[in-house]
N, C-alpha and C positions, 0 to 999 in steps of 0.2 A: 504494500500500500504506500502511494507517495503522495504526501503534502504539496500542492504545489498552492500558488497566487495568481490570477487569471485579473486583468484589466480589461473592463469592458464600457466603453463611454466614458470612461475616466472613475466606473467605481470597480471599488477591487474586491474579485471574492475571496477565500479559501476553498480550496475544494480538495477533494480525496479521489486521486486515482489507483486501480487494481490493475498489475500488467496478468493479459490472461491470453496464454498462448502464444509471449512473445509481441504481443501489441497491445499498446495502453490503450482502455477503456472505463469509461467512466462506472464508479461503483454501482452495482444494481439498487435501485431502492429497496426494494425486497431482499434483507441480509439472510433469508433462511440459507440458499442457493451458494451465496459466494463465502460465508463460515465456515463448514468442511474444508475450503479449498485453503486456507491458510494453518490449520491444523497441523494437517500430514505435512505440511513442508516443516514446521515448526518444531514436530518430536526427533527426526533423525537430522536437524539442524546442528546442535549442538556435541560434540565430542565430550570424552571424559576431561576432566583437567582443571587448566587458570585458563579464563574466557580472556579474548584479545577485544574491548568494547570500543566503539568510537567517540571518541571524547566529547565530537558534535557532530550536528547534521552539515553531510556534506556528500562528495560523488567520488567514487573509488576508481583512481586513476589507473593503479596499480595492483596488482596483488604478487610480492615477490617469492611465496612460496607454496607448496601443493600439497595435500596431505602425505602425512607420512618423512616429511621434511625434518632433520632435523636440525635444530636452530640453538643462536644462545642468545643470553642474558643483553639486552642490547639490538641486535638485530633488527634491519630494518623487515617488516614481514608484508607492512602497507603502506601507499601512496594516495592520503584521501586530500582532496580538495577541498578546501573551506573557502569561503568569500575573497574567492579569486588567489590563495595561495596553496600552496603544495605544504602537506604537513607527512612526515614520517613517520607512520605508528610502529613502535618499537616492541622486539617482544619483551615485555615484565619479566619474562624467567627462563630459562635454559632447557629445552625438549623434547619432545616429538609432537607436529600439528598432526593432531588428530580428526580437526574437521576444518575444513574454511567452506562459510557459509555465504559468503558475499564474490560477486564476479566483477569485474572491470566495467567500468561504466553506471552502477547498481546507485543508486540514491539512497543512504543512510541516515536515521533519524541518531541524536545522541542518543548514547546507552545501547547502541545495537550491537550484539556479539558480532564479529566480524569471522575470529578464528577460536581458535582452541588448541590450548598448548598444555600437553601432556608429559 
């Protein structure tokens, strides 16, 4: 689901898009239909371990390593974009990524697991 800002005659909405199928479409009003579908990606999202979160909402330029990587203390693991700068997400601890949950280009709210280091 991504937050976006839409300008329209000069007022501005918020609104909430669901990418479904690879192409952004706007949420259904009817939530019974589109709940399910965020679920099942949600349970095998996360790996065992220390989660790799993003600090803020931003768009993931980069992702420099695959599951199963192993990394240290330091490491840069991401390349997320905030308001116009490139920022390094480092990994907190020394390990094996056990899941990356986030793809190149993906729109991240703060607090989103990104990875998982095991």
């Amino acid at each position: 689901m991504k937050n976006l800002k839409i300008t329209v005659n000069g007022t501005t909405y918020d609104v909430q898009v669901e990418e479904v199928g690879g192409s952004v479409a706007s949420a259904p009003v009817s939530a019974p239909a589109a709940a399910p579908a965020p679920a099942p990606a949600a349970a095998p999202a996360q790996g065992e371990g220390t989660p790799v979160t993003a600090p803020m909402p931003g768009t993931v330029v980069d992702v420099k390593v695959a599951n199963g990587a192993k990394v240290n203390e330091g490491d840069t693991v991401i390349i997320l974009e905030a308001m116009k700068m490139e920022n390094e997400i480092n990994a907190p601890c020394s390990g094996t990524v056990t899941s990356v949950v986030v793809s190149k280009g993906e729109s991240v709210d703060s607090g989103k697991v990104m990875l998982t280091i095991g």
